[in-house]
C-alpha positions in Angstrom: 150.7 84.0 -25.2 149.2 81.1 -23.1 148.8 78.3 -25.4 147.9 75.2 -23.8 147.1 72.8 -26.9 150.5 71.6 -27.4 152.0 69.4 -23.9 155.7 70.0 -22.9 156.4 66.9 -21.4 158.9 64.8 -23.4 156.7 61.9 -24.5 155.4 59.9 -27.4 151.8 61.7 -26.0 152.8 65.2 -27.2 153.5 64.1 -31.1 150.4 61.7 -30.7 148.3 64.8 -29.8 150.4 66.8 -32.3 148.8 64.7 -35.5 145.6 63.7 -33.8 145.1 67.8 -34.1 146.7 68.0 -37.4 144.0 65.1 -38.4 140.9 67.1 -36.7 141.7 70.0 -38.6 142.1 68.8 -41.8 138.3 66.9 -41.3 137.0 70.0 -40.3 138.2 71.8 -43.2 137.3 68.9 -45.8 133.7 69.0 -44.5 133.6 72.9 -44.7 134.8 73.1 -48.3 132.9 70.0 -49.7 129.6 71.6 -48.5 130.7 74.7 -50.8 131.4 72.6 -53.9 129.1 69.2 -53.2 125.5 71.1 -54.0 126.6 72.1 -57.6 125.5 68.6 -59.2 122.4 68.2 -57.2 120.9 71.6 -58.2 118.7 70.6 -60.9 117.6 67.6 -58.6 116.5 70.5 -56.0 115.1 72.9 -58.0 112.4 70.1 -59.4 111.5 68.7 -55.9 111.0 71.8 -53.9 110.2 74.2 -57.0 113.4 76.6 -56.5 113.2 79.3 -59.3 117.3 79.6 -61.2 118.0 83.0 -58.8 116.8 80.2 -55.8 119.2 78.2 -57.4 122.2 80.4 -56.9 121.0 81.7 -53.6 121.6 77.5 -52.3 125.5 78.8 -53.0 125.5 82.3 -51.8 123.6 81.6 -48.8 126.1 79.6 -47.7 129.0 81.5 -48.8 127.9 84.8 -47.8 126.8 83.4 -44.5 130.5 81.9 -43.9 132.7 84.8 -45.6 130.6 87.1 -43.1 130.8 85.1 -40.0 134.3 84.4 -40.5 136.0 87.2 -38.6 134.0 86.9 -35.3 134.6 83.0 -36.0 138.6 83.6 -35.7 138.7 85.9 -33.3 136.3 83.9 -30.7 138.3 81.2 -31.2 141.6 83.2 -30.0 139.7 84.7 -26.7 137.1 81.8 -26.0 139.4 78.9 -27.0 140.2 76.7 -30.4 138.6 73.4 -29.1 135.9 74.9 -27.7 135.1 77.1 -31.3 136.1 74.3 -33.1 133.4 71.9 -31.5 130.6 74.5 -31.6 131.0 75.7 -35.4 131.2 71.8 -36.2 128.2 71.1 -33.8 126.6 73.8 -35.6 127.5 73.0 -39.2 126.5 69.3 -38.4 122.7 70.0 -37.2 122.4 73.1 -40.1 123.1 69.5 -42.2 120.9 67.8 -40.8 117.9 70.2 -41.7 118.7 70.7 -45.0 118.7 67.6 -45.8 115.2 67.2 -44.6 113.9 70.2 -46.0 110.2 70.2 -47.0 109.9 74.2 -49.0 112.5 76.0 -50.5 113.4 78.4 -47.5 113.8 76.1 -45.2 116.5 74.8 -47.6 117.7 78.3 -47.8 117.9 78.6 -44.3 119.3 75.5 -43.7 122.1 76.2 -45.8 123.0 79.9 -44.1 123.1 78.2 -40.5 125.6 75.5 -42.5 127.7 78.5 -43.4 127.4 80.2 -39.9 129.2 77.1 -38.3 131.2 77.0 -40.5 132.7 80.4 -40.0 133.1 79.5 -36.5 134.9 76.5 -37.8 137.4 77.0 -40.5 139.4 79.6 -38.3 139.2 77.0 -35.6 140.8 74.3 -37.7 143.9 76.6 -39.0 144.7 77.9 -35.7 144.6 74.8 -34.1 146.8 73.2 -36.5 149.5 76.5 -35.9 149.3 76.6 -32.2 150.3 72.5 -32.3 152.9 72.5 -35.2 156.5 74.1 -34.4 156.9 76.9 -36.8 159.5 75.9 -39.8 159.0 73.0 -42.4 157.0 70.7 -40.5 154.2 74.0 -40.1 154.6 74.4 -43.7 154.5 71.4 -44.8 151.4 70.8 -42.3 149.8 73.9 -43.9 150.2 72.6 -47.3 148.5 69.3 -45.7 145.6 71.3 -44.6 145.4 73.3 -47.7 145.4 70.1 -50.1 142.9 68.8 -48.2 140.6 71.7 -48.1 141.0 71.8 -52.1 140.0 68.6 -52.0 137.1 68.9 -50.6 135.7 71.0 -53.3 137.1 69.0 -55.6 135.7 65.7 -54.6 132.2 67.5 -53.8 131.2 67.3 -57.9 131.5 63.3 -57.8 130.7 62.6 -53.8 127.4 64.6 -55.1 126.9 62.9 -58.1 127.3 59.9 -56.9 124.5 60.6 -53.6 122.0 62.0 -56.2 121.9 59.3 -58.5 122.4 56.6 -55.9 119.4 57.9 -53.4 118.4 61.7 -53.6 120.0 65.7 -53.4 119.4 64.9 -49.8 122.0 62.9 -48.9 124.5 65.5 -50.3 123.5 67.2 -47.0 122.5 64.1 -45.0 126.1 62.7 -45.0 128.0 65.4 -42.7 125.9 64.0 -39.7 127.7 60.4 -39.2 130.9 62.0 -40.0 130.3 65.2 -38.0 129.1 63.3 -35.1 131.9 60.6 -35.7 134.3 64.0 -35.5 133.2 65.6 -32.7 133.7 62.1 -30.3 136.8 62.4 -31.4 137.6 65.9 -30.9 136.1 66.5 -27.8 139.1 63.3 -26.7 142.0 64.1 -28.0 141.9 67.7 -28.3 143.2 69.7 -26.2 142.4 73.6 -25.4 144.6 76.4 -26.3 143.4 80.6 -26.4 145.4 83.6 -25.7 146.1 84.8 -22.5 143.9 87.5 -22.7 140.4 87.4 -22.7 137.8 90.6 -23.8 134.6 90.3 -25.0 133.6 89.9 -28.7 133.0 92.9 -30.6 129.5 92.3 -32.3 128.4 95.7 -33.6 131.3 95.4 -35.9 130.5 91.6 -36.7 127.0 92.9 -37.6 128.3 95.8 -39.2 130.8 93.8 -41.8 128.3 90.4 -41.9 125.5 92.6 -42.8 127.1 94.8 -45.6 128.9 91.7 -46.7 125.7 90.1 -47.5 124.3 93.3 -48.6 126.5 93.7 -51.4 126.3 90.1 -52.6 122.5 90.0 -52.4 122.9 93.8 -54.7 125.1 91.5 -57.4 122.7 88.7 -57.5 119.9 91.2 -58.6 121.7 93.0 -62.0 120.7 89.5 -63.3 117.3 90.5 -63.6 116.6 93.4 -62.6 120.3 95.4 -64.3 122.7 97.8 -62.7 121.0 100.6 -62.5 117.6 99.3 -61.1 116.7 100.7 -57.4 116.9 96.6 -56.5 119.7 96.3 -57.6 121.3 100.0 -56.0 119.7 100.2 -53.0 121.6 97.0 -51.6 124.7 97.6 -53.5 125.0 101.2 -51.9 124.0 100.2 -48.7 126.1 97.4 -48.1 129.2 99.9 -49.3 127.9 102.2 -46.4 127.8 99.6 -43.9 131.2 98.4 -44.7 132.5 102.0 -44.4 130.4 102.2 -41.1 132.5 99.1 -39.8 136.0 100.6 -40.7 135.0 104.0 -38.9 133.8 101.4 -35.7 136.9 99.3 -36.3 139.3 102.7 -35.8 137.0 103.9 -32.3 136.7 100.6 -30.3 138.6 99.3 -27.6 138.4 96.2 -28.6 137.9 95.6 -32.6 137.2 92.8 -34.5 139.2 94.0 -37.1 142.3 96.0 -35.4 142.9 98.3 -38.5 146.8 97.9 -37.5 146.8 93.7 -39.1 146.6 95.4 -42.2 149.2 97.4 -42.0 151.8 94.9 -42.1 152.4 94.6 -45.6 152.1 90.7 -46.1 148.8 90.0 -44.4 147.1 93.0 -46.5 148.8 92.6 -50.3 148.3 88.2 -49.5 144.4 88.6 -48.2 143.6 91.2 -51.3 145.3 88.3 -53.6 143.1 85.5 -51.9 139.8 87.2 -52.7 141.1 87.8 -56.3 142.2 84.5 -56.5 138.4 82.8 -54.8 136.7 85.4 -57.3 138.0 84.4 -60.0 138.4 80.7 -59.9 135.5 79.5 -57.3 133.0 79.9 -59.8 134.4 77.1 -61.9 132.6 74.3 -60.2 129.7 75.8 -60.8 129.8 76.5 -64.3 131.8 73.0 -65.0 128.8 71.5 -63.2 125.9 73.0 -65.6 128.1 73.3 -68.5 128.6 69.4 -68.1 124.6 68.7 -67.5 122.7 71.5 -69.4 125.1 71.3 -72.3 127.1 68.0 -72.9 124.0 66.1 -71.3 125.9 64.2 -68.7 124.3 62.9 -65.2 124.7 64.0 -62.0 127.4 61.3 -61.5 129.1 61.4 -65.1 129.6 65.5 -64.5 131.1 64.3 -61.2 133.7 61.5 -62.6 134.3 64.2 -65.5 135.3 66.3 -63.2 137.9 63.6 -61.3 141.2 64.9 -63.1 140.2 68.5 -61.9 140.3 67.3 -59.0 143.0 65.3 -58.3 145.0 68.5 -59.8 144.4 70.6 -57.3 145.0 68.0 -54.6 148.0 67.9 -56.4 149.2 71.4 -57.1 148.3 72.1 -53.3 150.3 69.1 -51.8 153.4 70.0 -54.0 153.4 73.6 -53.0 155.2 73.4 -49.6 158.3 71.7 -51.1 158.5 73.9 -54.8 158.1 77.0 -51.5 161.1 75.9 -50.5 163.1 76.2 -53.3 161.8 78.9 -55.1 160.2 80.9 -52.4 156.1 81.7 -51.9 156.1 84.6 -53.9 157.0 83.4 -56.7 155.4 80.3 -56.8 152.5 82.4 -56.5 153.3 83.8 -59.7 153.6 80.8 -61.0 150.6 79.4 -60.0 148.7 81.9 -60.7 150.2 81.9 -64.6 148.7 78.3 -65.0 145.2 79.2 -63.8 145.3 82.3 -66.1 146.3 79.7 -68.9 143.4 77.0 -68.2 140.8 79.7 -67.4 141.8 81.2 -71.2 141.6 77.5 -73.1 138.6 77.5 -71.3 137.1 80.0 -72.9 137.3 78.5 -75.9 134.7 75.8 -75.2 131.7 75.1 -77.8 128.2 73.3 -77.4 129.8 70.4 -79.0 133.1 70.1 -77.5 135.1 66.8 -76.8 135.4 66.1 -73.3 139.3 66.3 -73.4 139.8 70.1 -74.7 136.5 71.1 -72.8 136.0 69.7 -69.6 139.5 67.9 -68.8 142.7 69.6 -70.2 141.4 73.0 -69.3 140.0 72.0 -65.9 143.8 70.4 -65.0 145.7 73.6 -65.8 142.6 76.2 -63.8 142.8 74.1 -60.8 146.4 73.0 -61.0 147.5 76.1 -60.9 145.0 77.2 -58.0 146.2 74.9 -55.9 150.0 76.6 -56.5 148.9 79.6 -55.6 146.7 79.2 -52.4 149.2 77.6 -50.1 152.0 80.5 -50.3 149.8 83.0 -50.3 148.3 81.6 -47.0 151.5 81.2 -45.4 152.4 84.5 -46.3 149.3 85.9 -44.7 149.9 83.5 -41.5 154.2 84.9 -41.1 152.7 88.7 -40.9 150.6 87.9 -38.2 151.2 88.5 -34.2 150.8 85.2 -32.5 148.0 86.2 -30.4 146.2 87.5 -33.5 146.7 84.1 -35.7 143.0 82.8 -34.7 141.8 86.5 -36.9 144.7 86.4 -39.8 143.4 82.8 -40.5 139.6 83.5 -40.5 140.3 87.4 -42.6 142.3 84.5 -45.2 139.7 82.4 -45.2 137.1 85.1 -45.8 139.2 86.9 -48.0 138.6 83.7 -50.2 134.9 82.9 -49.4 133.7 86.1 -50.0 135.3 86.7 -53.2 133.8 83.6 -53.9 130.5 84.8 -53.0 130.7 87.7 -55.2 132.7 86.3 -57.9 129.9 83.5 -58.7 127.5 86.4 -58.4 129.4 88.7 -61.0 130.3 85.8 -63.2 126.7 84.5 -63.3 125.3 88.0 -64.1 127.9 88.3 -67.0 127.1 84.4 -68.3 122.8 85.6 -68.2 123.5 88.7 -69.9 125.3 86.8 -72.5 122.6 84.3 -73.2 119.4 86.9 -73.4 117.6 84.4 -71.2 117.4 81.5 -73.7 118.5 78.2 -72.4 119.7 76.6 -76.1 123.0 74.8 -75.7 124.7 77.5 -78.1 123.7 80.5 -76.1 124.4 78.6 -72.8 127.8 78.1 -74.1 128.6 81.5 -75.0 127.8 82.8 -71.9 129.6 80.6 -70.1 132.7 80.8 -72.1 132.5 84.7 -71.4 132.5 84.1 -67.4 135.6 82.2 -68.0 137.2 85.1 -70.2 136.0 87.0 -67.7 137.8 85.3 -64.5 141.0 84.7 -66.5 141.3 88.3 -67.2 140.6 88.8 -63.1 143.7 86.7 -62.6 146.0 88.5 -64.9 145.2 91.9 -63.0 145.9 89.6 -59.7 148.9 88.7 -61.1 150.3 92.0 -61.8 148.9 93.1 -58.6 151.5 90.2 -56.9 154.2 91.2 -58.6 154.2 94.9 -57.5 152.8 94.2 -54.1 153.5 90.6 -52.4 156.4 91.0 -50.5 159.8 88.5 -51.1 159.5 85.5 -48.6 163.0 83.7 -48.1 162.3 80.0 -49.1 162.2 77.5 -46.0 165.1 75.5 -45.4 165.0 72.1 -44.6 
């Protein structure tokens, strides 16, 4: 492997460039997980200005999501053949302009639109951002520790997106939720296109895009299938028609995957046992806990009556535990190993996601919104970072660029689908009235719901993760 992103010269330059890369790539990932998380408080402001219906609603998240957890693959692996820097400055070119026009958005399908280009840069982004930060960090603690860094920061980006909302909404309009990644995106890629430098395998091949269409297309197929049980049901031809379809594409891609020359998806990267049982544990992981936001977010408003900016300070502990439980992963990793803290982590979630449940129309804030919301994400941010780095260590170095964007989607699309599921099961529990009681009820059942998903993750670790010796320092 040819990796030119990291000088040899002994110098103060190399560890300058070192943490000018490490910096870049935690930026890009803030920006690509706030966008995720930062649209949840400004949803009813959007729905009354440009007359979105409560499906449109969700389709502002899933277009997104489903955009980025598609795109992801083809993001990664470009950036191993075309070169980080270069993928790295397109996706956040991309994502930045996508901002740009939906923040100015006039209709509701512009916004829509909008919001999948977002996700399409940044799919070309995110795997950017890891690999860049592998390729120039020595592999041991300081990559670890570096990971956790990148990690942290990515969790807190959808952490801080429920108050750096709120707080644009109240302060000028749902526009600016959007508007903001221009200055910062523009301010980024000055500085990337500077200090960067570029770094790709040594072997170049072209892109294979049947199976990127293949896998983005049943992808979103599937999702858009989930959406429609909530109101049309299961067994409704809208509701079949996609879900079956999108199962058939995905099988089409696996049978394209096993004939090509050149796959997207070499079949083989899941045959080491570490990248496949840590990926399947990510998606359980995004399915079950990425919906939280968004319920938090309406729970907060629709139920408790707070504003756009109270549901995002409410929401402040949450997110400084997950900042927290992230940045204190890489050091508990190296004592008790990532496996286990996996376990662990995934214990805590279980544990908020059940108190939880528990929630009433009436609630105090403490035992509803904060205690609860500590332990979920607490014990998320645990979790993630060794099951990422257990991911990353099965992976062939020239092949780190496609383990990065399959974690990454692994995560994003069970998000997708989870929110979809979650918000099906919430509307069927409520009969379609909007009262406080009924609204509570069925949100208290998505959160039964994804705390029961975790416990079959868990068990699904235990028999499947492999052991991972702890790092030494």
């Amino acid at each position: 492997m040819v990796d030119v992103s990291t000088p040899t010269r002994r110098s103060a330059r190399p560890r300058t460039r070192m943490w000018a890369v490490v910096l870049a790539a935690c930026v890009g990932q803030f920006l690509v997980v706030l966008d995720v998380s930062v649209v949840n408080v400004a949803l009813p402001s959007m729905r009354t200005d440009l007359g979105l219906s409560a499906a449109g609603l969700q389709w502002v998240l899933n277009a997104y999501s489903i955009a980025f957890a598609g795109f992801m693959l083809l993001g990664g692996r470009a950036a191993d053949i075309y070169g980080r820097k270069r993928m790295f400055l397109v996706g956040l070119g991309l994502f930045t302009a996508a901002s740009l026009g939906g923040g100015l958005a006039q209709e509701g399908w512009q916004l829509l639109a909008a919001r999948a280009a977002q996700g399409l840069g940044a799919a070309v982004l995110a795997p950017a951002t890891l690999t860049l930060l592998t390729a120039a960090v020595p592999e041991g603690p300081a990559r670890t520790k570096a990971i956790g860094t990148w990690m942290a920061v990515g969790a807190g980006g959808g952490a801080a997106g429920g108050l750096i909302g709120g707080a644009l909404t109240d302060a000028l309009s749902w526009r600016w939720v959007l508007l903001i990644n221009v200055p910062v995106g523009v301010l980024v890629l000055t500085g990337a296109a500077i200090w960067l430098a570029e770094g790709r395998t040594a072997e170049r091949s072209r892109i294979d895009f049947p199976g990127a269409l293949l896998v983005t297309a049943g992808l979103a197929s599937v999702a858009y299938g989930i959406v429609q049980t909530e109101e049309s049901g299961w067994a409704a031809a809208a509701t079949l028609l996609p879900l079956l379809g999108g199962l058939a594409l995905l099988a089409l891609f696996v049978l394209v995957e096993a004939r090509t020359a050149r796959p997207l998806m070499p079949l083989r990267v899941l045959g080491a046992r570490a990248v496949a049982s840590a990926n399947v544990a990510m998606f359980v992981m995004g399915s079950a806990t990425f919906s939280m936001w968004y319920f938090m977010t309406v729970y907060a408003q629709s139920v408790l009556g707070y504003t756009a900016l109270e549901a995002g300070l409410a929401l402040m502990p949450t997110s400084v535990a997950v900042v927290v439980g992230s940045t204190c992963a890489p050091r508990l990793m190296a004592r008790v190993g990532a496996k286990n803290l996996a376990l662990v982590g995934t214990v805590v979630a279980a544990a908020g996601f059940g108190w939880q449940s528990t929630m009433t129309a009436d609630g105090s804030y403490l035992t509803t919104v904060c205690l609860p919301g500590v332990l979920m994400m607490a014990g998320t941010g645990l979790a993630a970072t060794p099951l990422a780095s257990l991911a990353i260590s099965g992976a062939a170095p020239g092949e780190a660029g496609l383990v990065s964007g399959l974690v990454n989607t692994s995560r994003t699309m069970g998000g997708a689908l989870g929110l979809a599921v979650l918000s099906t099961v919430a509307a069927a529990r409520t009969g379609g009235s909007e009262g406080p009681v009924e609204l509570t009820a069925g949100y208290a059942l998505a959160f039964r719901t994804s705390g029961s998903v975790l416990l079959a993750g868990l068990l699904l670790m235990i028999f499947w993760l492999p052991r991972h010796r702890p790092v030494q320092h």
